[in-house]
C-alpha distance (Angstrom), angle and dihedral (degrees) to the residues before:
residue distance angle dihedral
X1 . . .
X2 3.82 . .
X3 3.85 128.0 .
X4 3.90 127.9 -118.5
X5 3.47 112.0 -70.9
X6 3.98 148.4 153.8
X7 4.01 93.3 -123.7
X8 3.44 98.1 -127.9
X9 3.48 104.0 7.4
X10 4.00 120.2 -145.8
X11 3.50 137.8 -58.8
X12 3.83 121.0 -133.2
X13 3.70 102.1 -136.9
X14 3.79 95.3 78.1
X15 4.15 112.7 106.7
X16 2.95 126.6 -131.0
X17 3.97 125.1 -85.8
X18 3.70 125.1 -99.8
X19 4.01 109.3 -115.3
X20 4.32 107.1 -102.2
X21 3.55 126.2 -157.9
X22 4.31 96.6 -90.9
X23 3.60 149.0 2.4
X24 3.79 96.0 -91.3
X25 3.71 92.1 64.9
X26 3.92 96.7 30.1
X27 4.02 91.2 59.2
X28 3.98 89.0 39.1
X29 3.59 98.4 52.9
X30 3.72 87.8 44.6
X31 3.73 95.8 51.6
X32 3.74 93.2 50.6
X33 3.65 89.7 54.3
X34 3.74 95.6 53.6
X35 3.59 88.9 44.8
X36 4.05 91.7 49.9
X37 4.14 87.2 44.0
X38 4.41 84.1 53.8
X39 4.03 91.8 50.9
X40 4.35 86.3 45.3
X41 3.55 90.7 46.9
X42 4.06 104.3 37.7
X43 3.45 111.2 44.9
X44 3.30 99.5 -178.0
X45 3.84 89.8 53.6
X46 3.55 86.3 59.4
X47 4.28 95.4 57.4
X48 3.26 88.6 42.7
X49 4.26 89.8 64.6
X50 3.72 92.3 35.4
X51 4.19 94.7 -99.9
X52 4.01 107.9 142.2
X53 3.60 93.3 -154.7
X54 3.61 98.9 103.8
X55 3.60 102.2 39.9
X56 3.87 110.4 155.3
X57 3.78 92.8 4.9
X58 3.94 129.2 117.0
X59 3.46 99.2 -174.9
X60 3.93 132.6 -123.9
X61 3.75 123.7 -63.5
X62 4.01 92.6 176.6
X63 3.82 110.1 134.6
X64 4.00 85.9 -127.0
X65 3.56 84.4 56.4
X66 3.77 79.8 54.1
X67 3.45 103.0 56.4
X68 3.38 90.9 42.8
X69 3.65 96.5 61.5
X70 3.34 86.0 51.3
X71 3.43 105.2 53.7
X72 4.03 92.9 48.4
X73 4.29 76.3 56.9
X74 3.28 94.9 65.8
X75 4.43 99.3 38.1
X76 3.85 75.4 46.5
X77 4.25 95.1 50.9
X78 4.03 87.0 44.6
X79 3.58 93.7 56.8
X80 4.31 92.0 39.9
X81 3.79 88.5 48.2
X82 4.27 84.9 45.7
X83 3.69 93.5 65.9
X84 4.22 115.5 74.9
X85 3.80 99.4 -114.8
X86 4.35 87.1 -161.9
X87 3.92 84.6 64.6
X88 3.80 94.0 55.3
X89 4.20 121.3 85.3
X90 3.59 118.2 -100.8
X91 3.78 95.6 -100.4
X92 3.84 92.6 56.7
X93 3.53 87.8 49.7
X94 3.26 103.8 68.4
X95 4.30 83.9 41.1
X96 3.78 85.6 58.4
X97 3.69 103.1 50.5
X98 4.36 87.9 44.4
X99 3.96 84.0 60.8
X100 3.58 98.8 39.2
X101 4.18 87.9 43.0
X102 4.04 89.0 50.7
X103 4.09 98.6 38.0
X104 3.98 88.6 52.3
X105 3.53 95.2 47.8
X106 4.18 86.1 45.9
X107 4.07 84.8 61.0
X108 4.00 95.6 29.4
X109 3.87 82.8 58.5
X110 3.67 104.1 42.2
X111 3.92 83.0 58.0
X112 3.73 89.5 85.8
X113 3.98 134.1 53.1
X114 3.67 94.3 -133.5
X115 3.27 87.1 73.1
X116 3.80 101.7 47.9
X117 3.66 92.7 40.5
X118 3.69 108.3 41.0
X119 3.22 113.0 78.8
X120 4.06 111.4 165.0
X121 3.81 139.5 22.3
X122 4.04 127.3 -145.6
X123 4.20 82.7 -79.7
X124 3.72 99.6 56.9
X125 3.79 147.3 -88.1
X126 3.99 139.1 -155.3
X127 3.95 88.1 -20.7
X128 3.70 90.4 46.6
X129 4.00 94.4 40.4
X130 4.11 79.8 52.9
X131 4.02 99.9 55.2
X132 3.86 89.3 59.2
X133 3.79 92.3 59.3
X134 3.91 95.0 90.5
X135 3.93 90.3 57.6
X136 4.45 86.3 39.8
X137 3.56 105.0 53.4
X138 3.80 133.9 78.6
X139 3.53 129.7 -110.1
X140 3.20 119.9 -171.3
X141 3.87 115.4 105.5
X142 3.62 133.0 29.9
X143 3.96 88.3 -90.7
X144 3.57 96.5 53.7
X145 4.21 84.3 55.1
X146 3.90 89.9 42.4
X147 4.04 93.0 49.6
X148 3.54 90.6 50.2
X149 3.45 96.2 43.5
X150 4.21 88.7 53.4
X151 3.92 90.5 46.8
X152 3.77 87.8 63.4
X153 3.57 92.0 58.5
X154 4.11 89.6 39.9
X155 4.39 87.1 62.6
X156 4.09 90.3 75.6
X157 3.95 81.4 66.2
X158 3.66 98.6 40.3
X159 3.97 90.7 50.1
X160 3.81 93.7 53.0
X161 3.37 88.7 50.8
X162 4.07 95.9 48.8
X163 3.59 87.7 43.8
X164 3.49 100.1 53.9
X165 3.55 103.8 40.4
X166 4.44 77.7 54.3
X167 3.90 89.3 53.4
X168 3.90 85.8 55.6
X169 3.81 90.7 48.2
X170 4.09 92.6 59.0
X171 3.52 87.1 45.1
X172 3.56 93.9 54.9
X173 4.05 98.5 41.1
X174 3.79 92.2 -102.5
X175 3.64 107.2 123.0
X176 3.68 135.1 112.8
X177 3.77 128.7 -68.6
X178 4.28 99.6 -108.9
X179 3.61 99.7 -131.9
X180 3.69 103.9 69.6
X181 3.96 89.2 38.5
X182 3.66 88.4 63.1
X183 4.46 99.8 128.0
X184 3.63 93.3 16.7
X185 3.77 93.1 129.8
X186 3.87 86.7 53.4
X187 3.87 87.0 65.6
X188 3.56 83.6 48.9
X189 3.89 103.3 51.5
X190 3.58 100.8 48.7
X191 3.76 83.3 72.6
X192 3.60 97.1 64.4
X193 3.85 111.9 73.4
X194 3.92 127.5 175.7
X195 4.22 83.0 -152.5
X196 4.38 100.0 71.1
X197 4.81 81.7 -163.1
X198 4.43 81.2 52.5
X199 4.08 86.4 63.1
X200 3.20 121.4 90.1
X201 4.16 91.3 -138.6
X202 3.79 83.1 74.5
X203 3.93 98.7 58.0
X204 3.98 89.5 91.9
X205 3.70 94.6 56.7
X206 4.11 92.5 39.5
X207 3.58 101.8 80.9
X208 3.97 129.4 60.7
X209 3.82 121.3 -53.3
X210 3.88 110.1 -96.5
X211 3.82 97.8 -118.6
X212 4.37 93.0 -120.7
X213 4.10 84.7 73.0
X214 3.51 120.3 82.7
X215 3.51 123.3 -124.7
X216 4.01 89.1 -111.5
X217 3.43 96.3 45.0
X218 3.67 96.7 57.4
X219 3.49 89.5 36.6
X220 3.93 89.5 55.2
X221 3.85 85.3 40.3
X222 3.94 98.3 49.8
X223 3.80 89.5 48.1
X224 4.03 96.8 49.9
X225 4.24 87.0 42.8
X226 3.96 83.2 58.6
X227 3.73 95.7 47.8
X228 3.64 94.6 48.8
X229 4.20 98.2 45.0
X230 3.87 80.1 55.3
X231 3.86 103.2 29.9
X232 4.02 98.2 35.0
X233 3.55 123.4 6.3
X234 4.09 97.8 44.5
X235 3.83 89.4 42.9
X236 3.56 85.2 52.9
X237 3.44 103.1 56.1
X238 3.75 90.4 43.8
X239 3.62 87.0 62.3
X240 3.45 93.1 49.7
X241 4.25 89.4 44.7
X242 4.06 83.4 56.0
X243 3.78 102.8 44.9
X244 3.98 84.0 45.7
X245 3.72 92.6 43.7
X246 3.40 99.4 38.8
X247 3.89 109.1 37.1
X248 3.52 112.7 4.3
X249 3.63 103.2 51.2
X250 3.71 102.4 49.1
X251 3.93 85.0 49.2
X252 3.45 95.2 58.1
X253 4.11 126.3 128.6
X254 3.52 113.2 -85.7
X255 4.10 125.8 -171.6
X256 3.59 112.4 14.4
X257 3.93 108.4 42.8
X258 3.35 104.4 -165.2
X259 4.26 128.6 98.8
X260 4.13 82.5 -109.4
X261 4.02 85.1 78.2
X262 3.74 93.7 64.5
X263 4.09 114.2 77.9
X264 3.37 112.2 -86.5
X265 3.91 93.3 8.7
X266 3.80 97.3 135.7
X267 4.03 92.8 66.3
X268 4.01 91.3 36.9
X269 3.94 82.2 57.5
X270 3.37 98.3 49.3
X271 3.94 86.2 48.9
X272 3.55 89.3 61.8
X273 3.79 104.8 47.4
X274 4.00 79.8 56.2
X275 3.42 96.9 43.1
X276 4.40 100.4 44.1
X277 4.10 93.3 38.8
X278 4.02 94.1 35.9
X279 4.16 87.1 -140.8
X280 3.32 119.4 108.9
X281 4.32 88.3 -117.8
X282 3.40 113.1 150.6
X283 3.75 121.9 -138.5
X284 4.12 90.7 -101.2
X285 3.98 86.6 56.6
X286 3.31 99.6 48.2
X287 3.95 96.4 45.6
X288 4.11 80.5 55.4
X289 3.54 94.5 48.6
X290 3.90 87.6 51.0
X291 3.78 93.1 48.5
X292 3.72 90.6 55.7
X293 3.49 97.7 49.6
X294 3.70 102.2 36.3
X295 4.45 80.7 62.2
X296 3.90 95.1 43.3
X297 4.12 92.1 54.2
X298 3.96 89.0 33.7
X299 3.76 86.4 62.5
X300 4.26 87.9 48.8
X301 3.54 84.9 50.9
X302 4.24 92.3 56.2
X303 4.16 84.7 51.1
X304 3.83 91.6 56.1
X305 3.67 90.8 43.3
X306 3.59 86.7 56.5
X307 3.42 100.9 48.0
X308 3.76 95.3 49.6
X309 4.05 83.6 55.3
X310 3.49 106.4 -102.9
X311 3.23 132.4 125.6
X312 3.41 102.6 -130.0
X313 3.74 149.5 19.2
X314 4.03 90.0 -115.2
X315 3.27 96.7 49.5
X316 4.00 97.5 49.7
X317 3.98 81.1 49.0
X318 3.98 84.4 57.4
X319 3.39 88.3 55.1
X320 3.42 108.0 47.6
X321 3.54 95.8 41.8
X322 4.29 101.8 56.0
X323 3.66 98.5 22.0
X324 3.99 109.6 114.6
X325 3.20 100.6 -143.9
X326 4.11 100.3 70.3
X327 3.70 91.4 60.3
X328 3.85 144.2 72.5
X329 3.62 134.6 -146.4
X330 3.56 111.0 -171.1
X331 3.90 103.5 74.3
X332 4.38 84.6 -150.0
X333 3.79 86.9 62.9
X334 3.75 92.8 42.6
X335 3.70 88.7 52.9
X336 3.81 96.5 48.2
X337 3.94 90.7 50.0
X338 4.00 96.4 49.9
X339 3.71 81.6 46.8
X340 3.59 100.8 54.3
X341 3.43 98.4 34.1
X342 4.06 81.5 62.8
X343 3.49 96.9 56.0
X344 3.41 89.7 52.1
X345 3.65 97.6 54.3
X346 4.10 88.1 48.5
X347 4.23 86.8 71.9
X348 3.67 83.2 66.3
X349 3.61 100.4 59.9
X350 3.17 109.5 75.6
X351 3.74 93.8 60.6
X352 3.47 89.8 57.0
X353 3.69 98.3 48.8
X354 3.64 142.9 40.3
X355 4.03 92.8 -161.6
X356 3.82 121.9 48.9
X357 3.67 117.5 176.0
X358 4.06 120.2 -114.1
X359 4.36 92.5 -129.9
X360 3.70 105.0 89.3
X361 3.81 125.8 -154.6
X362 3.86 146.9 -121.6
X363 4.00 141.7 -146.9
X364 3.69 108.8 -149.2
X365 3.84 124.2 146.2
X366 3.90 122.9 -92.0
X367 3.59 106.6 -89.0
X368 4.14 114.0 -87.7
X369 4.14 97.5 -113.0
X370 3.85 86.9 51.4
X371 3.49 112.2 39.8
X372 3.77 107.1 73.9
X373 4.10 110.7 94.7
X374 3.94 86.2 4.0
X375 3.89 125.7 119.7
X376 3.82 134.2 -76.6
X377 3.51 89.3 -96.4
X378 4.06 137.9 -38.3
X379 3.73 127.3 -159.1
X380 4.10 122.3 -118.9
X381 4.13 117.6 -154.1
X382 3.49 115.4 -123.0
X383 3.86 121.2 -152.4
X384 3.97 125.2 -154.3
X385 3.47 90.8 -148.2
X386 3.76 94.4 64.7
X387 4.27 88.8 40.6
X388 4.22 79.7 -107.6
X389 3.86 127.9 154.9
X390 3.19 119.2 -155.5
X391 3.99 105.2 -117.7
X392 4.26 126.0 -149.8
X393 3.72 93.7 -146.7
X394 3.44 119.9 -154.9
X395 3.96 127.0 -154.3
X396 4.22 104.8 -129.4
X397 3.67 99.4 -178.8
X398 4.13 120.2 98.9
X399 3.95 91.2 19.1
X400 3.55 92.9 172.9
X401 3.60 81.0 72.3
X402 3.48 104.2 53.2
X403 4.11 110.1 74.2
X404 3.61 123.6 -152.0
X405 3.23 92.0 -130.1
X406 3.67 89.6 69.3
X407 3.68 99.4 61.3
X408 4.28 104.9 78.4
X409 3.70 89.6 62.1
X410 3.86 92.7 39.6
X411 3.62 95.8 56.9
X412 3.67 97.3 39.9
X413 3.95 89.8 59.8
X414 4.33 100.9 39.6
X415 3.69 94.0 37.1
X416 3.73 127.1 21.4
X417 2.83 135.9 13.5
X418 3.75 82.6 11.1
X419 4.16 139.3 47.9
X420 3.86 88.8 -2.4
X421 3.64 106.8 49.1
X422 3.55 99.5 41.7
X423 3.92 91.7 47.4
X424 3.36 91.7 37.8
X425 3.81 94.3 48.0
X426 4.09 86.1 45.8
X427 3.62 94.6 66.5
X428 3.56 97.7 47.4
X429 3.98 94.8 47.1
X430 3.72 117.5 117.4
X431 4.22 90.9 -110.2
X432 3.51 142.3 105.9
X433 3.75 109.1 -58.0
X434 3.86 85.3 -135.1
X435 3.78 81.1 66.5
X436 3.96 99.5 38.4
X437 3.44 95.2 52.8
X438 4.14 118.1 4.3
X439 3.78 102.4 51.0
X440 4.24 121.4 72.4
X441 3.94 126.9 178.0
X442 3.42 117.6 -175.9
X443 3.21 101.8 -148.6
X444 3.38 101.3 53.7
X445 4.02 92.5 47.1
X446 3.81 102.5 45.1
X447 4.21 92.0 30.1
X448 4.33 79.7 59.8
X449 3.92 88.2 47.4
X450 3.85 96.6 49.4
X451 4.05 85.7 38.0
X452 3.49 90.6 56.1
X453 3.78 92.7 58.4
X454 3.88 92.0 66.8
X455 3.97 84.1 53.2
X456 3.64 81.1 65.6
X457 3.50 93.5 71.7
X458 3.83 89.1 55.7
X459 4.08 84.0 55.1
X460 3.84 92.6 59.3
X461 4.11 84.7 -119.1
X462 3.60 94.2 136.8
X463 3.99 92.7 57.3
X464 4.30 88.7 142.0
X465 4.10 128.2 61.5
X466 4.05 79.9 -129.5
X467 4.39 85.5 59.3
X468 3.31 89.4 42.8
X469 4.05 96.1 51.6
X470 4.21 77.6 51.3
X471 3.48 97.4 56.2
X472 3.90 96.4 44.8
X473 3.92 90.5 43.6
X474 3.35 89.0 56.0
X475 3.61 93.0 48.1
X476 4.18 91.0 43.0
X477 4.21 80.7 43.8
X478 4.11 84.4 67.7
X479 4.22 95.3 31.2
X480 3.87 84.8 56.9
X481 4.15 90.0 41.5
X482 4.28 88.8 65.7
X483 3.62 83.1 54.8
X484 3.95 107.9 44.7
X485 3.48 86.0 37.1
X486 3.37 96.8 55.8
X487 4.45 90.7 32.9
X488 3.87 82.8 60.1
X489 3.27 108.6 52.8
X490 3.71 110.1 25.8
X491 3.92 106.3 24.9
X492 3.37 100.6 38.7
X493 3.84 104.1 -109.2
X494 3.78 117.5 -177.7
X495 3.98 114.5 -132.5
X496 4.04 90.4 -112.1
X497 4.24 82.9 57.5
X498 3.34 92.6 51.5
X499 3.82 94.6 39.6
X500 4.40 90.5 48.4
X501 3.96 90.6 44.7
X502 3.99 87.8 52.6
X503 4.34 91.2 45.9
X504 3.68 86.5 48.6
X505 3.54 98.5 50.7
X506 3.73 109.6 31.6
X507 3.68 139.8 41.3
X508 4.03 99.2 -123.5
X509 2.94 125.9 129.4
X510 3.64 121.5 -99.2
X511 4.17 93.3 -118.7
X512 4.15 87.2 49.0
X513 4.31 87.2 41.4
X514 3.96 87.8 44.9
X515 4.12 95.9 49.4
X516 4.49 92.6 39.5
X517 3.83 88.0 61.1
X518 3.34 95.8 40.1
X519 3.96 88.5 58.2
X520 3.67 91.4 40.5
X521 3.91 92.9 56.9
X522 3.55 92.4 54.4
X523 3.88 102.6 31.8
X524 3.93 97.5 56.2
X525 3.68 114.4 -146.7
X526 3.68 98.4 -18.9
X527 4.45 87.6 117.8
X528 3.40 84.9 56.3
X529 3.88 96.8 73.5
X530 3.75 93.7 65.8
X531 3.63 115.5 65.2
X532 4.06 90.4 35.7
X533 3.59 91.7 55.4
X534 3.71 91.1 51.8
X535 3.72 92.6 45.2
X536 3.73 88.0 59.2
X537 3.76 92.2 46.4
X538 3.43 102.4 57.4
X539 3.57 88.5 39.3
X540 4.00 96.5 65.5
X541 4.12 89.8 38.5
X542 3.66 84.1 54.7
X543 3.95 95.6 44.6
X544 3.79 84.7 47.5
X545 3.75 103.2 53.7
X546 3.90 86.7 43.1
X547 3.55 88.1 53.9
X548 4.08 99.2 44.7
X549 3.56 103.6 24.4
X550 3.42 110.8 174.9
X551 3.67 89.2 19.9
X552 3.63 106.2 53.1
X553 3.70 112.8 103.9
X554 3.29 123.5 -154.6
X555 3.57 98.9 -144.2
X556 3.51 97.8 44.4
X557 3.86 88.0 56.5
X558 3.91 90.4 49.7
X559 3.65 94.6 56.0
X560 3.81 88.4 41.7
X561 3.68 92.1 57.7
X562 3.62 90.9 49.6
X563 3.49 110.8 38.7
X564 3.95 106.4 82.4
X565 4.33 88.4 52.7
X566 3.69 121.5 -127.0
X567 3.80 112.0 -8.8
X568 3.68 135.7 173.5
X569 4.45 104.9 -95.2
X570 3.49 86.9 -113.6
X571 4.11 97.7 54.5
X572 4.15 81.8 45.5
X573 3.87 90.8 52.4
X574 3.84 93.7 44.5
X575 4.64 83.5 42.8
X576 3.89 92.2 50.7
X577 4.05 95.4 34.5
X578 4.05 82.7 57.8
X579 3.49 79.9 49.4
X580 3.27 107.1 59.3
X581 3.93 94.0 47.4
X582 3.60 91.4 52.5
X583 4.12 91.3 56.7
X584 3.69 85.2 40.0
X585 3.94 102.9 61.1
X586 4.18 90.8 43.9
């Protein structure tokens, strides 16, 4: 649930390169430099591949930090765009036209304020990216402790940063619509503790001392931690509570709540259909494309209904929606049944794929401060260089909103084969680590998630009508996203519009309908991504098998889709269409 970026991004004090003898070396030297520029300029990047470099930095989130990254984009795009792609091997073709995808969506981007002034949605930002660093970062030696330790100190600066580039977002009419920001402060509060052992920023220091640390050290390192949870990192998030409190919020959008409200919203929009799908769809297109499909699985929907013995599709919805028995109330339980129900999926994968990644995973719940208003559940990379699993995190408040019913068709697309075996499997491929772990498309990532939930019909998961009604909700839940999306923020919807079309169409719940279109109104176009990735997915798996027949293996295919990373569709359709002619000629 993150858009296409360059992790990182570029700094603009790197020269330019001396000219070599071809355009193999030319685009390699280049890439290594933007890569190099990424570690400098995100240090948290850097941990998480094992590079010391950044040690107890955050980074800079100045707007002149900004516009410098930006500017080194474009030097950098000149000098891609320099080099004859034709005369470069097929594998470094499909590297170039990653970097040129991400560096012209870097300047396509930075053509519009939203994007320089609005800095979090109603699920977080910089202060929310921050709270997760306890469960991120490495600790293993004294230096992991002591970079950790600094980066606490290094928020202050961060905050002032986040905080002023916000200030210059009311002043420019780029805040927030206010409906959907209703409780934000909450989030905010439970950060700021009188009790330093009651914040989460003291979890790495509240267990045993690894036996590498001295007793002094950690002694000196435990006392320093306390000062700056009470000294720093509270104070910080106070600040942030009063700016919020006292500026931002009562200068919120009213009326309209879509991105169209805010000057030049309409071609921001438009932007970011491009930029989350990587098509060139325009807003119209994809509201069509959602029409269609939200009918075609509406009409699956009436078959299940039917088979479960009701006479509807509404009143199956009813059913599954207040009926006791498909929902928990102890939050342990819950846990344990998402967690077994994980493992069980796992015995699948290997008939699906001929690659699995080394990292393993884990299902624990979203994190207290965070979880209230938030998601179903999200996924969170892991990285063996940092001793990380990834971890399938699950949101445990309002269960008598969250079905299980639901939970086949979640797991399949956070965990495996989903979120965590495609990440997973992208940090371990034999590329460029600028491509295994600095470049994101959103497309490609959440299109694999929502693709992997139709694999779950080749598991046996949905073995019930009431799994079955999950699985198509789900996929109805992203049909009706390319049309509130799109209702939002270029006809004008209202929230309740978006909210009825959603209870009409899906089986949610009404807490889980209520807290998607909140994200979706202020997180413009980012829902988008998911169903038209999947749409091209199972379109090239079903070109392929119609091409091979009895020689297309399914496996194969799967490891084919995955094994270049996160590309832009059109890179994957020209990868798989190579493919396919490959297999073909044998």
């Amino acid at each position: 649930m993150m858009r296409k970026v360059l992790s990182g991004l570029v700094l603009a004090t790197l020269p330019f390169a001396p000219v070599f003898a071809g355009p193999v070396e030319d685009y390699e030297t280049l890439r290594e430099e933007v890569w190099q520029s990424a570690l400098d300029s995100s240090p948290t990047l850097a941990t998480s591949v094992g590079d010391r470099r950044g040690d107890g930095q955050l980074g800079d989130l100045s707007l002149a930090n900004y516009d410098e990254q930006v500017a080194m984009a474009r030097v950098y795009l000149a000098r891609l765009n320099a080099i004859d792609m034709g005369a470069l091997p097929i594998d470094l073709q499909v590297d170039y036209a990653v970097l040129q995808s991400s560096f012209a969506d870097q300047i396509a981007a930075s053509e519009h304020d939203q994007t320089r002034y609005i800095l979090f949605t109603n699920r977080g930002g910089w202060f929310s990216g921050f709270a997760s660093l306890p469960y991120r970062s490495p600790f293993f030696t004294l230096a992991d402790y002591q970079s950790y330790v600094e980066r606490l100190e290094g928020f202050r600066s961060l905050n002032l940063q986040g905080i002023a580039r916000s200030r210059q977002a009311i002043a420019n009419g780029m805040t927030q619509p206010c409906e959907p920001m209703l409780g934000f402060e909450n989030r905010i509060e439970q950060q700021i503790v009188d009790d330093y052992t009651a914040s989460p920023f003291w979890q790495p220091f509240a267990g045993e001392k690894p036996g590498a640390i001295s007793d002094e050290d950690w002694a000196q390192m435990k006392a320093s931690t306390k000062a700056l949870i009470t000294g720093v990192v509270v104070p910080a998030y106070q600040e942030f509570l009063s700016f919020y409190t006292d500026e931002y919020a009562p200068n919120c959008r009213s009326g309209t709540p879509g991105i169209l409200a805010t000057p030049g919203g309409d071609d921001y929009y438009e932007y970011r259909v491009r930029s989350f799908t990587t098509t060139d769809m325009t807003p119209d297109e994809v509201h069509n494309l959602g029409l269609s499909e939200v009918a075609r699985i509406r009409a699956e929907m009436v078959e299940v209904a039917t088979e479960a013995g009701f006479e509807t599709r509404e009143a199956f919805i009813e059913h599954l929606r207040t009926d006791p028995q498909y929902y928990m109330t102890d939050v342990d339980e819950y846990v344990a049944h998402v967690a077994a129900l994980a493992k069980h999926i796992d015995g699948f994968m290997p008939q699906l794929f001929g690659r699995l990644p080394r990292q393993p995973y884990t299902v624990a719940p979203i994190p207290a401060p965070n979880a209230p208003g938030n998601t179903t559940a999200y996924y969170e990379p892991g990285s063996l260089e940092t001793g990380a699993a990834g971890i399938y995190r699950i949101n445990t408040t309002e269960l008598d909103q969250r079905p299980l019913w639901e939970l086949p068709a979640l797991g399949v697309h956070e965990a495996v084969p989903g979120h965590h075996h495609q990440i997973a499997l992208q940090q371990e491929l034999d590329i460029h680590p600028l491509r295994a772990n600095g470049t994101f498309f959103t497309a490609f990532v959440e299109g694999w998630g929502l693709y992997s939930e139709r694999l779950g019909i080749e598991m046996g998961l949905y073995d019930t009508p009431a799994k079955q009604m999950g699985r198509l909700s789900y996929e109805m839940w992203r049909a009706t996203r390319l049309v509130v999306d799109t209702g939002l923020h270029s006809k004008g919807w209202s929230k309740e519009q978006a909210v009825a079309y959603m209870l009409d169409n899906t089986a949610l719940s009404p807490a889980n309908i209520d807290a998607e279109v909140n994200r979706y109104m202020t997180w413009p176009g980012q829902a988008l991504a998911y169903k038209i990735g999947e749409l091209k997915i199972r379109e090239l798996r079903s070109r392929a098998e119609e091409a091979l027949g009895a020689n297309f293996d399914l496996r194969d295919f799967h490891d084919t889709v995955l094994e270049n990373g996160a590309i832009p569709l059109s890179v994957l359709e020209a990868h798989v269409d190579r493919w396919i002619e490959g297999k073909a000629e044998r």
